[in-house]
C-alpha positions in Angstrom: -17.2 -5.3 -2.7 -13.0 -5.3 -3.0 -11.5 -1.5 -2.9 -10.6 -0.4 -6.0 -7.3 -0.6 -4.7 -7.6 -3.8 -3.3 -5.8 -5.8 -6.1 -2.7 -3.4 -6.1 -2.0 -4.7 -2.8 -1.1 -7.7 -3.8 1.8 -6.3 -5.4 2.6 -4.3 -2.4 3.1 -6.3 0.2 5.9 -7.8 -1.8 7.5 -4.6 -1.5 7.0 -5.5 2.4 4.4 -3.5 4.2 5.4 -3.0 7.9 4.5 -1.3 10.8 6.5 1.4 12.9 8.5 1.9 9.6 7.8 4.1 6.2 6.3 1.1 4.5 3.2 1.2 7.4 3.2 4.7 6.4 3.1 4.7 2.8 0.5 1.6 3.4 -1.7 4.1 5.4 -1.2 7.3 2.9 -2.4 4.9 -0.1 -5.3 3.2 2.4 -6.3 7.6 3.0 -6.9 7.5 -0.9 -10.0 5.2 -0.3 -13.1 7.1 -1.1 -15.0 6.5 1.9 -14.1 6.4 5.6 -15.7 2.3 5.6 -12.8 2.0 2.9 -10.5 3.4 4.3 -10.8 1.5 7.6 -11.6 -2.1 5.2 -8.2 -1.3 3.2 -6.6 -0.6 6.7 -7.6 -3.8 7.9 -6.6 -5.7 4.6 -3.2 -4.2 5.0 -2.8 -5.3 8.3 -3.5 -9.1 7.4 -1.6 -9.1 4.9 1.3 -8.2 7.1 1.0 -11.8 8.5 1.8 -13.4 5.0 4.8 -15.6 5.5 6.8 -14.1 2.7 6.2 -10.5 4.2 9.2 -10.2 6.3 11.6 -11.3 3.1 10.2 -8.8 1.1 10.3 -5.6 3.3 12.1 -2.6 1.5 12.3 0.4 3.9 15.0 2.3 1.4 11.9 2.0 -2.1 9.3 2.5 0.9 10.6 5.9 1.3 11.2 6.7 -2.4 7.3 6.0 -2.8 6.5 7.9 0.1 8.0 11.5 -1.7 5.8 10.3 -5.0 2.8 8.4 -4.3 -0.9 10.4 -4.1 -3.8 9.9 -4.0 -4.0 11.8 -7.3 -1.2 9.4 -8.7 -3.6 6.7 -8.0 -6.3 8.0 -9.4 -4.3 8.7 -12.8 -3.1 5.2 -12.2 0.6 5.9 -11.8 0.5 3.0 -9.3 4.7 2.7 -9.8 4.9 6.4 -8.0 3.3 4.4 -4.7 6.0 1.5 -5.0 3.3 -0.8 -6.6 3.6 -2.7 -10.2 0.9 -3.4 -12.4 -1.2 -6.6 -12.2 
């Protein structure tokens, strides 16, 4: 079964998830919102493949990463406020 997050993250990585930056970070707070600990570590890995798409390096934002990162929750997600954790609708 797909996170409940799981098609967000689509929209994400075109904001350009990446690691050693505050877009891995804000990837990994929004993964923390997961309910369970087994989705938590499925979202992690989803996040981590889809940091091998080939558009992912074009598409990297550091600057709205870090906007996001002062907004996005956990609570934001839940009230499905997705645009305060850099995501768009789908």
């Amino acid at each position: 079964m797909k996170s409940k997050f799981g098609q967000l993250f689509f929209f994400f990585v075109i904001l350009g998830i990446a690691s050693c930056d505050p877009c891995d970070e804000l990837g990994n707070k929004i993964c923390e919102c997961e309910g369970s600990a087994e989705e938590q570590e499925r979202c992690k890995k989803e996040l981590e493949l889809r940091k091998t798409h080939p558009s992912y390096k074009e598409a990297k934002n550091s600057e709205q990463c870090l906007l996001a990162l002062k907004s996005c929750s956990c609570e934001a997600l839940r009230n499905n406020e997705v645009e305060k954790c850099g995501m768009t609708r789908g």
